[in-house]
LONUBA-179592 format. One record per atom (N, C-alpha, C, O): residue in three letters; x, y, z. Coordinates in steps of 0.2 Angstrom, whole numbers, padded with zeros to 4 digits, always signed. Last residue first. Example, Ala and Ser with C-alpha at 12.3 -4.5 7.8 and 13.67 -1.06 7.14 Angstrom:
// LONUBA-179592
SER+0064-0011+0035SER+0068-0005+0036SER+0064+0000+0039SER+0067+0006+0040ALA+0066-0028+0039ALA+0062-0022+0039ALA+0066-0016+0039ALA+0071-0017+0042
END
This chain:
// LONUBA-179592
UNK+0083+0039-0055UNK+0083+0034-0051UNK+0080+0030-0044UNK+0082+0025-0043UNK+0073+0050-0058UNK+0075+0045-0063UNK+0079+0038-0060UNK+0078+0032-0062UNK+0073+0058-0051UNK+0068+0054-0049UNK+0069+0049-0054UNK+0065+0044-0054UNK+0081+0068-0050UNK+0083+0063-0045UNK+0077+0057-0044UNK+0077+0053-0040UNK+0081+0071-0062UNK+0086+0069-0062UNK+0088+0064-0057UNK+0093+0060-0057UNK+0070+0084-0059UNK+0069+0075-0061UNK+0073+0072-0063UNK+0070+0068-0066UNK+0078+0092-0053UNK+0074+0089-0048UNK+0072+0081-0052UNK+0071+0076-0049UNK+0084+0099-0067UNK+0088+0094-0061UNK+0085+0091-0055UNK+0088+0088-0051UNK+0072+0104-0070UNK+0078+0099-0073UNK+0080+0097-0071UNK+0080+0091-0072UNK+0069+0116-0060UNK+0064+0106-0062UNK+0068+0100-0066UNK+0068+0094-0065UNK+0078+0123-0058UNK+0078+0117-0053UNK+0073+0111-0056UNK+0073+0105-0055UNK+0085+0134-0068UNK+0083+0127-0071UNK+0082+0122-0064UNK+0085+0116-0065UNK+0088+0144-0059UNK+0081+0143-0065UNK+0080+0138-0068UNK+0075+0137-0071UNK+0090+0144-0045UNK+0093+0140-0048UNK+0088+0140-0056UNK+0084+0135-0057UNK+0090+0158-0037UNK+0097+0154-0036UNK+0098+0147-0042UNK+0103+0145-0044UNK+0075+0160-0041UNK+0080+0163-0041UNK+0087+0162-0041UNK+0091+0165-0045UNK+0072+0146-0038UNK+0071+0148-0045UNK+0076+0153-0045UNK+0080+0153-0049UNK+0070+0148-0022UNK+0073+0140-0027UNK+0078+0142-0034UNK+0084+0140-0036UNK+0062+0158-0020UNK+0068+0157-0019UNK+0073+0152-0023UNK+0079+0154-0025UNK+0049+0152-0027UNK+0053+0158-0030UNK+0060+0158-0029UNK+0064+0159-0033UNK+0047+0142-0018UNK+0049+0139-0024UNK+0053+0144-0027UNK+0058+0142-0031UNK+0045+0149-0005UNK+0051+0147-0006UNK+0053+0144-0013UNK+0059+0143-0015UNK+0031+0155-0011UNK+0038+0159-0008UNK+0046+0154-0009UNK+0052+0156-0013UNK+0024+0144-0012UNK+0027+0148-0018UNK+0033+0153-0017UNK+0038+0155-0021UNK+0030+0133+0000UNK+0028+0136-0003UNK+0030+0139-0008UNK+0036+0138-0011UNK+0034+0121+0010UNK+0037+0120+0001UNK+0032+0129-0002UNK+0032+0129-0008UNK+0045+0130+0022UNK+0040+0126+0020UNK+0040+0126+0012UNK+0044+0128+0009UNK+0053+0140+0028UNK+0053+0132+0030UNK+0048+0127+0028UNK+0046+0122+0032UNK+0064+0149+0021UNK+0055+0148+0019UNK+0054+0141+0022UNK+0056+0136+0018UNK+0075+0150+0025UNK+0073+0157+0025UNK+0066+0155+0022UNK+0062+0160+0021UNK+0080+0137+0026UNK+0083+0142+0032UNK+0077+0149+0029UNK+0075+0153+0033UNK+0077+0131+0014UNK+0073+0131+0019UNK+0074+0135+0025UNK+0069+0135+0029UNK+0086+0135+0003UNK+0082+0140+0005UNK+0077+0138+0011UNK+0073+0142+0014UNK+0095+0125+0009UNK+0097+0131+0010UNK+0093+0134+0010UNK+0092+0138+0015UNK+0089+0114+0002UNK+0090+0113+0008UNK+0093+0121+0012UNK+0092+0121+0018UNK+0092+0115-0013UNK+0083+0116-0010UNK+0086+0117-0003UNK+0085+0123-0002UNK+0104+0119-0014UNK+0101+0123-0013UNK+0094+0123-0011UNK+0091+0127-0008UNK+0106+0105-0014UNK+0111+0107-0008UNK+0107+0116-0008UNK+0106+0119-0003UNK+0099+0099-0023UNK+0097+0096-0015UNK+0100+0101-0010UNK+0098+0102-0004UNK+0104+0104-0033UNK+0098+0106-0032UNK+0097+0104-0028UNK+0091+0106-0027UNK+0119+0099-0034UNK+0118+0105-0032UNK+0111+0107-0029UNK+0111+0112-0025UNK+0114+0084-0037UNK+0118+0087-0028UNK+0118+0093-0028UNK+0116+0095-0023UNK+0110+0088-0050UNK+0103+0086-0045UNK+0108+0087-0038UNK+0106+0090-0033UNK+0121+0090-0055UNK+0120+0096-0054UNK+0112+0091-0052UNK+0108+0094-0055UNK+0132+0078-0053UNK+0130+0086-0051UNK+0126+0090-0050UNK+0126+0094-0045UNK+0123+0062-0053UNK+0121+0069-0055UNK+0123+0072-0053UNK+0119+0074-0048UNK+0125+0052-0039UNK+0119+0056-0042UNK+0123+0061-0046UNK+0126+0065-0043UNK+0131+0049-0027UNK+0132+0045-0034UNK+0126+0047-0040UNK+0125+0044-0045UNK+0127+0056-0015UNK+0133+0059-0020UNK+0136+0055-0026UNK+0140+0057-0030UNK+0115+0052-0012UNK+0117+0058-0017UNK+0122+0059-0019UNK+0122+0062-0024UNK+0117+0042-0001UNK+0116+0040-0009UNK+0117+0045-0014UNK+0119+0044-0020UNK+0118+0050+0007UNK+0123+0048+0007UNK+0123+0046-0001UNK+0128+0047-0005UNK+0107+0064+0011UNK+0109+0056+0008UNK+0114+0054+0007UNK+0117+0059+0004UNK+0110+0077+0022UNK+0111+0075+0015UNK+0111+0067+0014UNK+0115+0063+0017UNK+0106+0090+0032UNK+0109+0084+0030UNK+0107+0081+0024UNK+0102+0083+0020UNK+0112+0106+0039UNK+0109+0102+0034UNK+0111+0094+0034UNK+0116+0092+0035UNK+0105+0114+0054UNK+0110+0106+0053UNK+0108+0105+0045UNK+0103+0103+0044UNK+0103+0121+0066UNK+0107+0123+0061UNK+0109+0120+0055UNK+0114+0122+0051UNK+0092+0115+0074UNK+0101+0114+0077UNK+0103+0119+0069UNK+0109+0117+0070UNK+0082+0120+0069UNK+0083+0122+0077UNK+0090+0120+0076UNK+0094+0125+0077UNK+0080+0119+0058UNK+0081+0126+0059UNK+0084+0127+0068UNK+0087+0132+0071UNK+0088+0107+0047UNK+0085+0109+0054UNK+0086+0115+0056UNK+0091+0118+0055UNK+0083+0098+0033UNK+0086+0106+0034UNK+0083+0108+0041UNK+0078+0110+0041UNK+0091+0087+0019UNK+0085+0089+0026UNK+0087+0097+0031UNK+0093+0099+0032UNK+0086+0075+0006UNK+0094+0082+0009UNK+0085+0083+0015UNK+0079+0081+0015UNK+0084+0064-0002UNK+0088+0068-0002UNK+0092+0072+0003UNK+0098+0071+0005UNK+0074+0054+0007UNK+0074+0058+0007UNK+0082+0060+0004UNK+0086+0058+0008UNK+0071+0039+0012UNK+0065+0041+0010UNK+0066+0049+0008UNK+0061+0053+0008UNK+0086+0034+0016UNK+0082+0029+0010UNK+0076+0033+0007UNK+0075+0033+0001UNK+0100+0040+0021UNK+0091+0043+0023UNK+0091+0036+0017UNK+0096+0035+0014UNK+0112+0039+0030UNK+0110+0035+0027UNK+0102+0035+0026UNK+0099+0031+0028UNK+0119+0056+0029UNK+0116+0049+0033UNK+0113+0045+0027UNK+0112+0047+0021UNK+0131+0067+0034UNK+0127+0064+0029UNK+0125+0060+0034UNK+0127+0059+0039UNK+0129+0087+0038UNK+0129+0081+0040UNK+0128+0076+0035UNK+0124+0078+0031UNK+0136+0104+0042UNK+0135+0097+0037UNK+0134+0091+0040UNK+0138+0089+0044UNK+0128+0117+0049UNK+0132+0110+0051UNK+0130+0107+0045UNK+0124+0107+0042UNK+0132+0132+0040UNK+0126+0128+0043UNK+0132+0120+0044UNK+0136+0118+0040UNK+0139+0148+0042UNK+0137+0142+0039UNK+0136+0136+0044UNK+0138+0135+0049UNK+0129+0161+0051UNK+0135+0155+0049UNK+0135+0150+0046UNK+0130+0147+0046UNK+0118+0167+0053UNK+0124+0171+0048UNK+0129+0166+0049UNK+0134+0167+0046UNK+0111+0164+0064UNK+0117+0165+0066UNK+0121+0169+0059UNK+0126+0173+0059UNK+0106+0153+0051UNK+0106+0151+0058UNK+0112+0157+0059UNK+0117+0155+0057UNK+0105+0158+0033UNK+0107+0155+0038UNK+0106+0157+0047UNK+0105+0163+0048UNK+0102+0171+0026UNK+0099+0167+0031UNK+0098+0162+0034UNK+0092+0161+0037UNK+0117+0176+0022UNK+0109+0181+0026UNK+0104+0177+0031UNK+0103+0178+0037UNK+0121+0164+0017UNK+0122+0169+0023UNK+0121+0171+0026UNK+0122+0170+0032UNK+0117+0162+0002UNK+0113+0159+0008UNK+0114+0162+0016UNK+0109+0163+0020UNK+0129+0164-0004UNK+0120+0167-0009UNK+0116+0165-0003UNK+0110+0166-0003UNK+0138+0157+0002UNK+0140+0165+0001UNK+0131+0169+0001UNK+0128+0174+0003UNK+0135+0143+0001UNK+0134+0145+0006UNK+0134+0153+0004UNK+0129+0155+0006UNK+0138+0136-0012UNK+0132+0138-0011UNK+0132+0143-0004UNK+0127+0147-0004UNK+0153+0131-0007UNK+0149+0135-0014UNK+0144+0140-0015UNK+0145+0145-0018UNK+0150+0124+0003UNK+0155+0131+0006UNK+0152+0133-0003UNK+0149+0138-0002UNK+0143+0113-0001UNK+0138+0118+0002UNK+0143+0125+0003UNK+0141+0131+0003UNK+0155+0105-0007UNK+0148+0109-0010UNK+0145+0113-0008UNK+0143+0118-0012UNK+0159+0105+0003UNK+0163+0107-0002UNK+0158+0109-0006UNK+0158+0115-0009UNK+0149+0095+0011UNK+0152+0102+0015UNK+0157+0105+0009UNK+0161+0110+0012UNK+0151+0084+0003UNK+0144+0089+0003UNK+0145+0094+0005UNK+0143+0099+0001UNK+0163+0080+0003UNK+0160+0081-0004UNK+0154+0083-0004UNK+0152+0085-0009UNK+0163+0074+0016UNK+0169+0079+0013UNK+0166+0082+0007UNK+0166+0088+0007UNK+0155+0065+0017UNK+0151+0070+0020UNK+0158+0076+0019UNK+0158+0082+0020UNK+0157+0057+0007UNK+0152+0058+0008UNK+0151+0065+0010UNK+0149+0069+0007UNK+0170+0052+0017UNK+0173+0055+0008UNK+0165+0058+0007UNK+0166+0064+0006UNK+0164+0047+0027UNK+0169+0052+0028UNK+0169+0054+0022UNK+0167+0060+0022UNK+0157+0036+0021UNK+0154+0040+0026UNK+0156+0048+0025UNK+0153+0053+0024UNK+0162+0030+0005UNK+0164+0029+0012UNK+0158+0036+0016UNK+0157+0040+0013UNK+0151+0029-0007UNK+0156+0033-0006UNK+0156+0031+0001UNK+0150+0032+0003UNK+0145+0017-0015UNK+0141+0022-0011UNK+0149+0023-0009UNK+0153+0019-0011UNK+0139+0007-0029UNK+0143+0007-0025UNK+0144+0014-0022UNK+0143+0018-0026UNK+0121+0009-0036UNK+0129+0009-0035UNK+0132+0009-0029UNK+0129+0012-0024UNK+0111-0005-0037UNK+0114+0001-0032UNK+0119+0002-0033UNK+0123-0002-0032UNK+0108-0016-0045UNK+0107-0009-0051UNK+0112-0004-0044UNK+0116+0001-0046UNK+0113-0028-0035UNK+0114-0027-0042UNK+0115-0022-0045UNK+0120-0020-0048UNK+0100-0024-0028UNK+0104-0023-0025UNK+0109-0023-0031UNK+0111-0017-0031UNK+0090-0025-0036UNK+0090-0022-0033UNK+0098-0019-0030UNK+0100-0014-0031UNK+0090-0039-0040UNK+0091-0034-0045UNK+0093-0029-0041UNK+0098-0028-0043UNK+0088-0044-0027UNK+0093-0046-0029UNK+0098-0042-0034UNK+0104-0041-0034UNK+0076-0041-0023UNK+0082-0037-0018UNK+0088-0038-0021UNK+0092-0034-0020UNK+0068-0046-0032UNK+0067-0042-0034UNK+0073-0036-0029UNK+0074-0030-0029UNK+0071-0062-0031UNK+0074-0059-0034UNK+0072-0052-0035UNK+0074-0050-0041UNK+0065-0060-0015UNK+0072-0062-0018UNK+0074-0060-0023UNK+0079-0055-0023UNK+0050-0059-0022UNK+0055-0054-0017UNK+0064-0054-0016UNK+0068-0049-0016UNK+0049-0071-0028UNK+0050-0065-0030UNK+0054-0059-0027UNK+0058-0055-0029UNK+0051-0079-0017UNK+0055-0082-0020UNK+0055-0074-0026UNK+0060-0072-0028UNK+0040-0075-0008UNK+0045-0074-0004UNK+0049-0073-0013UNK+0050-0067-0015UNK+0030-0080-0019UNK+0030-0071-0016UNK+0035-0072-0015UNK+0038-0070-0020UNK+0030-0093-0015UNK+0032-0089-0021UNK+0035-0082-0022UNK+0040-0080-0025UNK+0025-0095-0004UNK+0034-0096-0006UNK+0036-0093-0014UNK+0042-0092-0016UNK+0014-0091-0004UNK+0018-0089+0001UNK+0025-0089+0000UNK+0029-0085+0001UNK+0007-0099-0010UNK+0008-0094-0013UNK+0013-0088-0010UNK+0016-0082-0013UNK+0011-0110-0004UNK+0012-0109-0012UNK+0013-0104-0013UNK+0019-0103-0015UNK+0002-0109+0007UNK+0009-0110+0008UNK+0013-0109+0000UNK+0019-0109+0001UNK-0012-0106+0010UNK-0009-0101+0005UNK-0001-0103+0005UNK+0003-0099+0003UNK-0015-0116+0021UNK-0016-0118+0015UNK-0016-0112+0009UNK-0019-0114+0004UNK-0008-0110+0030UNK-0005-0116+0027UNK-0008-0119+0020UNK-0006-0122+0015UNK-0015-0100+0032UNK-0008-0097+0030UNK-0005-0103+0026UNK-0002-0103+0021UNK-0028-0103+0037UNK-0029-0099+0032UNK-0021-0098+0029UNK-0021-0097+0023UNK-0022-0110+0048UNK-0024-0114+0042UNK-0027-0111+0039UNK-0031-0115+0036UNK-0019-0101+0057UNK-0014-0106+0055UNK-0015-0108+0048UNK-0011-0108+0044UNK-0035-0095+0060UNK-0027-0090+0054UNK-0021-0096+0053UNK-0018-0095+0048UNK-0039-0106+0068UNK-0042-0103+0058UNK-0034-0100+0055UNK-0031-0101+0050UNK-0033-0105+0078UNK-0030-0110+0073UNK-0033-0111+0067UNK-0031-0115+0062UNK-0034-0093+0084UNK-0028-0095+0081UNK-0028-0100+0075UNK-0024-0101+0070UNK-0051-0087+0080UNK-0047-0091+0083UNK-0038-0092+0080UNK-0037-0091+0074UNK-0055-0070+0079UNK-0055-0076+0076UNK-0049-0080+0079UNK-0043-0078+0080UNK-0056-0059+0087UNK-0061-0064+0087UNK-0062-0070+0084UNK-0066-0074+0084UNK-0045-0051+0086UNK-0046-0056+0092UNK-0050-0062+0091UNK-0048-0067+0093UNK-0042-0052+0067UNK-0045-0048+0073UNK-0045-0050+0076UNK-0043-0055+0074UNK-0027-0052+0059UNK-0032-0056+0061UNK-0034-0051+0067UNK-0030-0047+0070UNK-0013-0052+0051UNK-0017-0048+0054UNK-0025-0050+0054UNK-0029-0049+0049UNK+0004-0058+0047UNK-0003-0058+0045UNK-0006-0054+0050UNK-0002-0053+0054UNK+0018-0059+0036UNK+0017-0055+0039UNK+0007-0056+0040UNK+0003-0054+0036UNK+0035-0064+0031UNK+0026-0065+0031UNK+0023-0062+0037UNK+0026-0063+0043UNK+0051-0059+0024UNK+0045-0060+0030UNK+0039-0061+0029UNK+0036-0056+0026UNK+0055-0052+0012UNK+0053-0059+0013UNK+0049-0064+0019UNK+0046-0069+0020UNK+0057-0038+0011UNK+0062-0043+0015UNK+0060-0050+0015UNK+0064-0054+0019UNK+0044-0036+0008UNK+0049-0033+0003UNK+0056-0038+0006UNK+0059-0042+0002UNK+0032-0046+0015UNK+0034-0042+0015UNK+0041-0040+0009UNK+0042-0045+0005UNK+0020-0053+0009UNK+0026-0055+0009UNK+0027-0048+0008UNK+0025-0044+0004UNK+0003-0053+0020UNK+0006-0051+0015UNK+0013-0054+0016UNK+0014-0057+0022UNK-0014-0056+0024UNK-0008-0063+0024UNK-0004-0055+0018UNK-0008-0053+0013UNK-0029-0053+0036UNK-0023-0051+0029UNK-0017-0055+0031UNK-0016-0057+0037UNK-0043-0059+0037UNK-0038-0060+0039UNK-0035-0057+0033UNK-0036-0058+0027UNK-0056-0045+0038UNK-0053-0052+0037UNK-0048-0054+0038UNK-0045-0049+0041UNK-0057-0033+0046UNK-0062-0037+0045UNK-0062-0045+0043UNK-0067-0049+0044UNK-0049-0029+0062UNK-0049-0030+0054UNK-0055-0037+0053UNK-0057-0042+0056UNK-0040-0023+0072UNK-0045-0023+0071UNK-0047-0021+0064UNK-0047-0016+0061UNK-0028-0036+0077UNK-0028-0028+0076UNK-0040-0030+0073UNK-0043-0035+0073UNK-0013-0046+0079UNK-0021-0043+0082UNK-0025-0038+0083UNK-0026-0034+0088UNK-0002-0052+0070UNK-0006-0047+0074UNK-0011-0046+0073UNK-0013-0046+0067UNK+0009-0065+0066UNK+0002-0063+0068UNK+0001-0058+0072UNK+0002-0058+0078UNK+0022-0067+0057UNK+0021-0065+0063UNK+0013-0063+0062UNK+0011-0059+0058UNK+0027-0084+0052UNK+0025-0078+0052UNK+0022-0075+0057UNK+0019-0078+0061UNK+0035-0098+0043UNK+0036-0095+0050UNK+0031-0088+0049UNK+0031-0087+0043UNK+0027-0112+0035UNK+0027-0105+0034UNK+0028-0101+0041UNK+0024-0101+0045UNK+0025-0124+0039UNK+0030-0122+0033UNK+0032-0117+0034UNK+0038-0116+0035UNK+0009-0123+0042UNK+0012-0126+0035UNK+0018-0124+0033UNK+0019-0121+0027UNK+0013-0111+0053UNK+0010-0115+0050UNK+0012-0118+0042UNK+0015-0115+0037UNK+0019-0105+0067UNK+0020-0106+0061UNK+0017-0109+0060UNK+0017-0114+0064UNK+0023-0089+0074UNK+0017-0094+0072UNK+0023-0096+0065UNK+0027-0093+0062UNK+0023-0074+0086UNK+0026-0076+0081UNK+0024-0083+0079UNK+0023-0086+0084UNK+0013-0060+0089UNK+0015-0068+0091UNK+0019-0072+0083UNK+0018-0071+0078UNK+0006-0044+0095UNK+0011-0049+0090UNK+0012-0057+0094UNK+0011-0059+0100UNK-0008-0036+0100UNK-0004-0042+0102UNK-0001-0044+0094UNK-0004-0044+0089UNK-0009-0019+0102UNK-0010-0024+0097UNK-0005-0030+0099UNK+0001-0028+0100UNK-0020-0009+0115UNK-0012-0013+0111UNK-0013-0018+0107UNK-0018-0022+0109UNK-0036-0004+0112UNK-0030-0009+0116UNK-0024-0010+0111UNK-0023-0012+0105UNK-0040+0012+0107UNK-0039+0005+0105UNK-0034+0002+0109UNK-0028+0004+0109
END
């Protein structure tokens, strides 16, 4: 498939980016940021999708005017996030805990690089090549013991780097109550 042409357009009102992809109708969405967003095939002229957008301009502003209020809540419910540095002091504190029961299979028998980041799609992460755990930065407004069960799920991946049964048994042996504390992160 040829590269997909973008173009930035605006009709009725409405700024939005057009791509060129290979679809059967035209899609008009408001994205979570309030940007509009449409996708048209080559075959349909520009100035139909103008006037496919201008005359959804209602609903276009609607959408937008929800999405506002739903970043707004949003933002409102987040707790306030601990500095980068205090983050990544209070994972590596945690991990020197956990690390004795993990040792053996650690990279090298060493304890493993801490790192935090700003993940959105993930708790904690576990590189076997650099040695590296990392951790959401958001975890540390969570529940003890769900930061304990990110700090041990991410451990046993040095010795099962996969979700298997094997590595669940691992989980369970170091933590017998991990489902309890695993849906403690789902609760937010």
């Amino acid at each position: 498939m040829a590269a997909q042409k973008v173009q930035q357009r605006t009709a009725g009102g409405i700024a939005y980016t057009l791509t060129r992809r290979r679809v059967r109708n035209i899609n008009l969405r408001v994205r979570a940021d309030g940007s509009v967003a449409a996708s048209a095939s080559v075959r349909v002229p520009v100035s139909y999708v103008d006037a496919f957008v201008a005359a959804r301009a209602d609903w276009v502003r609607s959408a937008q005017a929800r999405a506002a209020v739903r970043r707004e809540r949003e933002e409102a419910e987040r707790p306030e996030l601990p500095a980068k540095a205090d983050a990544l002091a209070h994972m590596q504190a945690l991990c020197r805990v956990y690390y004795p029961q993990f040792a053996a299979s650690c990279p090298g028998g060493r304890m493993p690089k801490i790192a935090v980041r700003d993940m959105t799609t993930r708790w904690g992460s576990c590189s076997l090549r650099t040695g590296t755990l990392a951790f959401a930065r958001r975890l540390c407004v969570m529940p003890l013991a769900a930061q304990e069960y990110v700090v041990v799920h991410e451990f046993c991946h040095f010795a099962h780097p996969d979700h298997s049964p094997a590595f669940w048994a691992a989980v369970a042996r170091v933590m017998p109550d991990y489902k309890q504390r695993e849906k403690l992160l789902k609760m937010r």
